[in-house]
Structure formats: structure tokens, C-alpha cells
PyMOL Python script that loads the backbone (N, CA, C, O; Angstrom):
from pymol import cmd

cmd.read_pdbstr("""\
ATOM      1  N   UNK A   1       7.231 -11.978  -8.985  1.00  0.00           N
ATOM      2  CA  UNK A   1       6.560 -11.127  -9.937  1.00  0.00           C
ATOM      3  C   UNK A   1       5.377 -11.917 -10.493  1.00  0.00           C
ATOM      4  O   UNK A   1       5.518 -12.855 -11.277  1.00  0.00           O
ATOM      5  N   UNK A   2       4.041 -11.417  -9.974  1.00  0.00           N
ATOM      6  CA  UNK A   2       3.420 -12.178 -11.109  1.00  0.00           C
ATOM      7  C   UNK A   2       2.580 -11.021 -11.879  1.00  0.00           C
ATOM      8  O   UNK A   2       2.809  -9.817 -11.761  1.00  0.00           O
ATOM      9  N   UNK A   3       1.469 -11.653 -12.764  1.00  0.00           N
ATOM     10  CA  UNK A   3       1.016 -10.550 -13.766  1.00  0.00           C
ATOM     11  C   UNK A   3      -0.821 -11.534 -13.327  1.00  0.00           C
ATOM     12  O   UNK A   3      -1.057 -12.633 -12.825  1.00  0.00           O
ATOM     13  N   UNK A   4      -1.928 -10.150 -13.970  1.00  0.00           N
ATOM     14  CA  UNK A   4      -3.407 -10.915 -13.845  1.00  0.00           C
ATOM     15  C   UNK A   4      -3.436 -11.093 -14.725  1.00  0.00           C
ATOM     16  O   UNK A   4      -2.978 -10.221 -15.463  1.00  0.00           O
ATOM     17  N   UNK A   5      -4.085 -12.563 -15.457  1.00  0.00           N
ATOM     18  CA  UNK A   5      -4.119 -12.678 -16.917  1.00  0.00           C
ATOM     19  C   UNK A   5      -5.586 -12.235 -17.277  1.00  0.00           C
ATOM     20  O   UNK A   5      -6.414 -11.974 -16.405  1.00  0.00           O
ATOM     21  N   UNK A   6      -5.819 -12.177 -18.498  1.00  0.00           N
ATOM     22  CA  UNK A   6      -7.517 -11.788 -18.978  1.00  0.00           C
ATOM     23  C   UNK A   6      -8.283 -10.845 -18.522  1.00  0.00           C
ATOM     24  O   UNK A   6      -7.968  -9.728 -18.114  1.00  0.00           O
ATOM     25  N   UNK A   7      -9.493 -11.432 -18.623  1.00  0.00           N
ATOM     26  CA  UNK A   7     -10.693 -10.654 -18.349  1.00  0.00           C
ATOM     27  C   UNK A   7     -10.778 -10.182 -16.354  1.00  0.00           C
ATOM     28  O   UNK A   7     -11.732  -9.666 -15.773  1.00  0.00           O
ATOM     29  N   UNK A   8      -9.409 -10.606 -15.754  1.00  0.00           N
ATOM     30  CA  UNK A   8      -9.601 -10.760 -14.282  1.00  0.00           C
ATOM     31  C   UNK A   8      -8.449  -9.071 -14.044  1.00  0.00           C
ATOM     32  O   UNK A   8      -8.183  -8.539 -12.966  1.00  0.00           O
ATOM     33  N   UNK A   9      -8.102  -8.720 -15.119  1.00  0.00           N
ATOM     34  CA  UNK A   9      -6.861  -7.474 -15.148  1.00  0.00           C
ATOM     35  C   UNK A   9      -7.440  -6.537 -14.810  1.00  0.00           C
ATOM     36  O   UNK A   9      -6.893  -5.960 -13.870  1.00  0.00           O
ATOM     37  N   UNK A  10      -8.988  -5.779 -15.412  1.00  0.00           N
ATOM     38  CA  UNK A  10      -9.561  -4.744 -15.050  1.00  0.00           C
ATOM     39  C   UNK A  10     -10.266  -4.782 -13.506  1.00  0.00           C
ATOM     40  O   UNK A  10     -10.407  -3.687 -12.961  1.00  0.00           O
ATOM     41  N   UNK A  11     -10.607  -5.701 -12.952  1.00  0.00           N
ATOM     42  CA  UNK A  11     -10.765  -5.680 -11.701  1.00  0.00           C
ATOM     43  C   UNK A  11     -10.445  -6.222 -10.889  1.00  0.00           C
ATOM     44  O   UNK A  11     -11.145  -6.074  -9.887  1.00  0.00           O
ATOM     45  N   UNK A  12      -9.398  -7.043 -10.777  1.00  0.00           N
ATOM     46  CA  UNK A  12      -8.577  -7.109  -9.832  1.00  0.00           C
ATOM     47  C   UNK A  12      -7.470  -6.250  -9.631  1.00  0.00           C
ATOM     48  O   UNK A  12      -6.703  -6.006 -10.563  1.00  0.00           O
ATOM     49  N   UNK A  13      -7.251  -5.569  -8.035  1.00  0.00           N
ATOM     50  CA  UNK A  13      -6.291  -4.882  -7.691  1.00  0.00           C
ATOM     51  C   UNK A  13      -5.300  -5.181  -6.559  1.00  0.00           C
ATOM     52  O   UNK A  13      -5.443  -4.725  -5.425  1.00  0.00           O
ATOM     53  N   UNK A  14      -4.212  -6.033  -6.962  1.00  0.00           N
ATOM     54  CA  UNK A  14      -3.226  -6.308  -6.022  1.00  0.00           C
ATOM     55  C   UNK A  14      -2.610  -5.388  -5.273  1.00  0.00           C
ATOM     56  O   UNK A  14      -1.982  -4.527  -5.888  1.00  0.00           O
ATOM     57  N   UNK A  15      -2.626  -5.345  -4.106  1.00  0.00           N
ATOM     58  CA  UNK A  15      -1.184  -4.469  -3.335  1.00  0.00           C
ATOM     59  C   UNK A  15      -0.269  -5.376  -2.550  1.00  0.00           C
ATOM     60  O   UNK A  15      -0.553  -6.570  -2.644  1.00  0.00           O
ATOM     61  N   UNK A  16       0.476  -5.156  -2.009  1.00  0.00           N
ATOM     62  CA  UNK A  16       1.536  -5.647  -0.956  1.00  0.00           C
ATOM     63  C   UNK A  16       0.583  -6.045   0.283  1.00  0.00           C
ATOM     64  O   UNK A  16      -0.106  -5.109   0.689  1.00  0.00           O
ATOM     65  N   UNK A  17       0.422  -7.331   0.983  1.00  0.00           N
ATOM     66  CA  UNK A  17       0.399  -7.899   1.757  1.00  0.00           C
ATOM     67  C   UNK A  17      -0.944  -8.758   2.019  1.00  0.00           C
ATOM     68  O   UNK A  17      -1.545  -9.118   3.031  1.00  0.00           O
ATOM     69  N   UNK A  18      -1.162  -8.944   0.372  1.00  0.00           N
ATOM     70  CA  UNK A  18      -2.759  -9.512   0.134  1.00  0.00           C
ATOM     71  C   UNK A  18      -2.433 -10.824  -0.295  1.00  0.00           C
ATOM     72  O   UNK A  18      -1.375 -11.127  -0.845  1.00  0.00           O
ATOM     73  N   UNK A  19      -3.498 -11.706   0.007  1.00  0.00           N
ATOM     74  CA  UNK A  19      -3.057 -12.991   0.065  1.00  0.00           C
ATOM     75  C   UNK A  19      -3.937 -13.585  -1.373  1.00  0.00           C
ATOM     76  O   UNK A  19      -5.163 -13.486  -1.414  1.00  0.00           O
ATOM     77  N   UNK A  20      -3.157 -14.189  -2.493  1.00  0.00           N
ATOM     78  CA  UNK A  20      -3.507 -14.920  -3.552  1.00  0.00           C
ATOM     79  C   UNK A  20      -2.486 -16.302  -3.830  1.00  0.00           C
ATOM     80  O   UNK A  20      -1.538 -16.953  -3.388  1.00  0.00           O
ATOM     81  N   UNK A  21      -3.405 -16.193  -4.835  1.00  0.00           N
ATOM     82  CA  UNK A  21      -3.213 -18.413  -5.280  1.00  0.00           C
ATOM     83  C   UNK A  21      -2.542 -17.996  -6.642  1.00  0.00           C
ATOM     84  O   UNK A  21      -3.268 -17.608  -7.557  1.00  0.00           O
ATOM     85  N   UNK A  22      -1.405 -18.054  -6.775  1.00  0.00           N
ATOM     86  CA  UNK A  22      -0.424 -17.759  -7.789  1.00  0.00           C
ATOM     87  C   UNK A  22       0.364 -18.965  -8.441  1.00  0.00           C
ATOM     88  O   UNK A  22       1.356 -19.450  -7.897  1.00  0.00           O
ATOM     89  N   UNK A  23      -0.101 -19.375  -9.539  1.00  0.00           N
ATOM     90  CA  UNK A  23       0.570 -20.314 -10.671  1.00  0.00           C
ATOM     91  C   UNK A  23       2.029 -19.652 -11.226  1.00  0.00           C
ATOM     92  O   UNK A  23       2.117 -18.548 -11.764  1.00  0.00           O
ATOM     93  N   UNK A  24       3.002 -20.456 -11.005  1.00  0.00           N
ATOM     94  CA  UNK A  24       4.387 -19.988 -11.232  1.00  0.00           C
ATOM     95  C   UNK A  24       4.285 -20.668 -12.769  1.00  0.00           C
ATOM     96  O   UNK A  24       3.916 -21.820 -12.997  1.00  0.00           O
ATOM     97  N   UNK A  25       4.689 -19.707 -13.731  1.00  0.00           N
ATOM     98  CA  UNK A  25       5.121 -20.333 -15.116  1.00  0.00           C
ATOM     99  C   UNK A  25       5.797 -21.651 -15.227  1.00  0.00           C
ATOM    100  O   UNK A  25       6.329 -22.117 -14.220  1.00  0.00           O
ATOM    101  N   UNK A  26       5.835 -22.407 -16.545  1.00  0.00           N
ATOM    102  CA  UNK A  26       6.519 -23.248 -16.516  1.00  0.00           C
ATOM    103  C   UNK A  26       8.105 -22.900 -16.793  1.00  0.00           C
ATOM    104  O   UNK A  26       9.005 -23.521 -16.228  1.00  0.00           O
ATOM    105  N   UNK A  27       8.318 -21.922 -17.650  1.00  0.00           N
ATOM    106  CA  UNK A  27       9.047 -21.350 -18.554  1.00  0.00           C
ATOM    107  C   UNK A  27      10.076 -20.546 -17.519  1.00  0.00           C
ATOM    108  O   UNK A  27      11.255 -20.900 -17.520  1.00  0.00           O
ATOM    109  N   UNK A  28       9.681 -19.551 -16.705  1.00  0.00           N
ATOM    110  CA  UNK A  28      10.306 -19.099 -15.741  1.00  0.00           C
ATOM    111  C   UNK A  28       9.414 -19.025 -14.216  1.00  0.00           C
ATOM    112  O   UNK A  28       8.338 -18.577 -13.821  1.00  0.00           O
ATOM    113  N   UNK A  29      10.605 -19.769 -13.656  1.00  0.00           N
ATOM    114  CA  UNK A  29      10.375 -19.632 -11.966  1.00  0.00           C
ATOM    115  C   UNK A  29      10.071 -18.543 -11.473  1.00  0.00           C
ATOM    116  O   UNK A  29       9.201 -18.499 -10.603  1.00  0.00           O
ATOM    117  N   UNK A  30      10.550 -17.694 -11.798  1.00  0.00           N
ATOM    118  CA  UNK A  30      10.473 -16.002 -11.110  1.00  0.00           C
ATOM    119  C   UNK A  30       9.317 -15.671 -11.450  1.00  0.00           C
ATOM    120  O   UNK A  30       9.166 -14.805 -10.587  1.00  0.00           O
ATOM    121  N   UNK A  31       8.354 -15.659 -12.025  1.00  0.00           N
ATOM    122  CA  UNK A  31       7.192 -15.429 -12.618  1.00  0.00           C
ATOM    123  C   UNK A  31       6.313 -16.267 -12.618  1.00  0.00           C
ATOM    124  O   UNK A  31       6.604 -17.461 -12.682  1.00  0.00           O
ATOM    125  N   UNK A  32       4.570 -15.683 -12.520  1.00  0.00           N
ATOM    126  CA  UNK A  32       3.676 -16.440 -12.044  1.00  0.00           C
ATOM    127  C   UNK A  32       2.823 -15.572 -12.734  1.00  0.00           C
ATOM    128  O   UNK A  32       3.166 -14.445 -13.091  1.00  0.00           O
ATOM    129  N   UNK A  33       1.528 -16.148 -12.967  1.00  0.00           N
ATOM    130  CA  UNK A  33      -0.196 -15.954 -12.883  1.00  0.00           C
ATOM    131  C   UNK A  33      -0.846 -15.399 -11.397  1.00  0.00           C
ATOM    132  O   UNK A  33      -0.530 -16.106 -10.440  1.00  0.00           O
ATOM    133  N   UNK A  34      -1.456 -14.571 -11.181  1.00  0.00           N
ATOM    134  CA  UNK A  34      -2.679 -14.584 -10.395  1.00  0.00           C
ATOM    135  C   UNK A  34      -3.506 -14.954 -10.637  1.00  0.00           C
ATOM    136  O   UNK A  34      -4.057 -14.271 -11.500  1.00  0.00           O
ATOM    137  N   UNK A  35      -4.422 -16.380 -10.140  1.00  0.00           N
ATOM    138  CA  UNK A  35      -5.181 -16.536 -10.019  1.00  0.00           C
ATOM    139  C   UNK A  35      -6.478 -16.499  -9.316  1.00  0.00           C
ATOM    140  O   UNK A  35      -7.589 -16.648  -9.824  1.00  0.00           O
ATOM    141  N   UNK A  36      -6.186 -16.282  -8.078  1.00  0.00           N
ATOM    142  CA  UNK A  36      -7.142 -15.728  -7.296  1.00  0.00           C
ATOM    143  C   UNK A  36      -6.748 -15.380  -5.884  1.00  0.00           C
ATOM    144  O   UNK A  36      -5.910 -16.012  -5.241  1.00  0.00           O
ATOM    145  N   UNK A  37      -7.854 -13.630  -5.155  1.00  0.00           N
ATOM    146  CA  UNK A  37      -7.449 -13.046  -4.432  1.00  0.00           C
ATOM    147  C   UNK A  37      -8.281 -13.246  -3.325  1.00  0.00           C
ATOM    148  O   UNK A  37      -9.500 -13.348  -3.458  1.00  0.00           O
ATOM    149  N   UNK A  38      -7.692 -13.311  -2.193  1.00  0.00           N
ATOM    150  CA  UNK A  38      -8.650 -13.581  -1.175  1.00  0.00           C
ATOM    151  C   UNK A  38      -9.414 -12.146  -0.342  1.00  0.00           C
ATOM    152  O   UNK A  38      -8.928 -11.038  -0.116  1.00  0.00           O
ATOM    153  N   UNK A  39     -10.026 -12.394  -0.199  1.00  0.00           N
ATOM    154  CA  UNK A  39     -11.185 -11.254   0.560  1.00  0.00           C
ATOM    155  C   UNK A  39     -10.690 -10.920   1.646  1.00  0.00           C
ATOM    156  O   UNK A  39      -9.507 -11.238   1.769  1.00  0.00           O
ATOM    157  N   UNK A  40     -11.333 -10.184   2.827  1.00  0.00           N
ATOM    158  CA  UNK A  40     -10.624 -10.048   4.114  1.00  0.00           C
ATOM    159  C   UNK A  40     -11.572 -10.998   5.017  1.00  0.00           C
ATOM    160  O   UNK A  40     -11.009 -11.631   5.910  1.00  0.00           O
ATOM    161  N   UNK A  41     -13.034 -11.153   4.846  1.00  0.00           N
ATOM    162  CA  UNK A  41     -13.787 -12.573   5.341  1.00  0.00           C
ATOM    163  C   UNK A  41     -12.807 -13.886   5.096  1.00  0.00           C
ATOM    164  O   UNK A  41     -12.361 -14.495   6.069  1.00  0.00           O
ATOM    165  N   UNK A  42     -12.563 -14.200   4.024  1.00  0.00           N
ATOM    166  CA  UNK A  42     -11.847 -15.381   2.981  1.00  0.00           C
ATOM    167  C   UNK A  42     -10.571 -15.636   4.573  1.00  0.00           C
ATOM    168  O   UNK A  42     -10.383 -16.540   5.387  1.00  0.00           O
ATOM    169  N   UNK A  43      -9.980 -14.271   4.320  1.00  0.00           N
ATOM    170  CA  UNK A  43      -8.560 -14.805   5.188  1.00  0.00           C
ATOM    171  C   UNK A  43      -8.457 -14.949   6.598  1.00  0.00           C
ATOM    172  O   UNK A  43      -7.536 -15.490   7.209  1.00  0.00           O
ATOM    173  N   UNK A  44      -9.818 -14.245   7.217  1.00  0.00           N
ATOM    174  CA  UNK A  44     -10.083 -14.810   8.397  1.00  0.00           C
ATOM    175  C   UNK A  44     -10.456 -15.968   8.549  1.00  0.00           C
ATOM    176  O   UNK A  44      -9.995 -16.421   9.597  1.00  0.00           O
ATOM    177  N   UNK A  45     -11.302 -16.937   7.805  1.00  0.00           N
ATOM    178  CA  UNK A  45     -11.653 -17.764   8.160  1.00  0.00           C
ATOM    179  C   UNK A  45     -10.463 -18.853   7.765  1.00  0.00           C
ATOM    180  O   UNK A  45     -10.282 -19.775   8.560  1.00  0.00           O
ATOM    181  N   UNK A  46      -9.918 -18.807   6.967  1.00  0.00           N
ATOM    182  CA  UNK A  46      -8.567 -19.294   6.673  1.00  0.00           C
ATOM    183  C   UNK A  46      -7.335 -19.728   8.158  1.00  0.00           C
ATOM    184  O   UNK A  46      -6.817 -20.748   8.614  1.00  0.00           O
ATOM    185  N   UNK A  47      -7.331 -18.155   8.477  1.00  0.00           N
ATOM    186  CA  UNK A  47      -6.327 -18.237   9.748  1.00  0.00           C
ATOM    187  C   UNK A  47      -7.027 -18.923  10.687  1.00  0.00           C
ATOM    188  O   UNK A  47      -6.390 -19.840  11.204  1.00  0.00           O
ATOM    189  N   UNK A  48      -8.393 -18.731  11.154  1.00  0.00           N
ATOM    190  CA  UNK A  48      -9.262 -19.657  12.110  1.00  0.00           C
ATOM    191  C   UNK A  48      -8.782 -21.104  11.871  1.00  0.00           C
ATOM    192  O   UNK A  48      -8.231 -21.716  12.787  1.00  0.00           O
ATOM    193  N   UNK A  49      -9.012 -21.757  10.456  1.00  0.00           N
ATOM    194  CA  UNK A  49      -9.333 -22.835   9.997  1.00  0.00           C
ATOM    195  C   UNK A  49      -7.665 -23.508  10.498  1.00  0.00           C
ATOM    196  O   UNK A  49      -7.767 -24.543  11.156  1.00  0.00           O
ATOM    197  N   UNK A  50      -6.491 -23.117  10.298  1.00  0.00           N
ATOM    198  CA  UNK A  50      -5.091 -23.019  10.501  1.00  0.00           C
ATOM    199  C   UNK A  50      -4.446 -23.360   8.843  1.00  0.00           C
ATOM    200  O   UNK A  50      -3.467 -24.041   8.538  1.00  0.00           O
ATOM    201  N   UNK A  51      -5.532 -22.505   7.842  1.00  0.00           N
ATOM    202  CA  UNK A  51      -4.531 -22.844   6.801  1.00  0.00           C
ATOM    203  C   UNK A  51      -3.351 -22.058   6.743  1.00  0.00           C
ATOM    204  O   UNK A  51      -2.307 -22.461   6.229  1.00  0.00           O
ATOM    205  N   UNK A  52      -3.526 -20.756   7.350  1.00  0.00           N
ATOM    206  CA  UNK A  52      -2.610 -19.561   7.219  1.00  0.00           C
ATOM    207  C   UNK A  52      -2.188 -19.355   8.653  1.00  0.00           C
ATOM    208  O   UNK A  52      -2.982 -19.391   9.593  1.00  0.00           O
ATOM    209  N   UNK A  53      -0.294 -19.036   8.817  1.00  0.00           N
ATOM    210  CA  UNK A  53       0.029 -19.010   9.833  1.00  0.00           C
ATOM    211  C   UNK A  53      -0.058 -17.276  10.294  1.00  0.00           C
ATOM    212  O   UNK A  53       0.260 -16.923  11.429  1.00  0.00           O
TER     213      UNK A  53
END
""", "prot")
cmd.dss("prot")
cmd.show_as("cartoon", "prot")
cmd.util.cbc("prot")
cmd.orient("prot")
């Protein structure tokens, strides 16, 4: 579960099978921050690069 914090809530739009950089709370494991969402350029060059399997 995570949540967008701030000024990043009104335009960012998560769905199921999008790839982001998520800070897990300290407080609870199950829960995280979005911090940032990757593009569909972003994740190609990613999988090229072999960060993403």
C-alpha cells in the first residue's frame, strides 16, 4: 500500500503494473511513499540498460 504525498497527489496517477521508487515507512512495513513514477520511455530504457527484469 503506498499513498502520493504533497503537491505530487493531484497529478500523479498510479494504476496496477506501473513501475515507481517507493519509500517504505519507518513506522510500518506495509506502507510506503511514492516517490517517483516512471514513464513508458523511462522503462524501456531501463529494461535495455538490465535494471529491470
Amino acid at each position: 500500500m503506498g499513498r502520493i504525498p504533497g503537491s505530487k497527489k493531484k497529478r500523479m496517477w498510479i494504476r496496477e503494473g506501473d513501475v515507481v521508487i517507493a519509500n517504505p515507512w519507518e513506522v510500518q512495513d506495509s506502507k510506503a511513499d511514492v516517490t517517483w513514477k516512471y514513464t513508458r520511455p523511462q522503462i524501456e530504457w531501463l529494461e535495455r540498460k538490465g535494471y529491470l527484469n
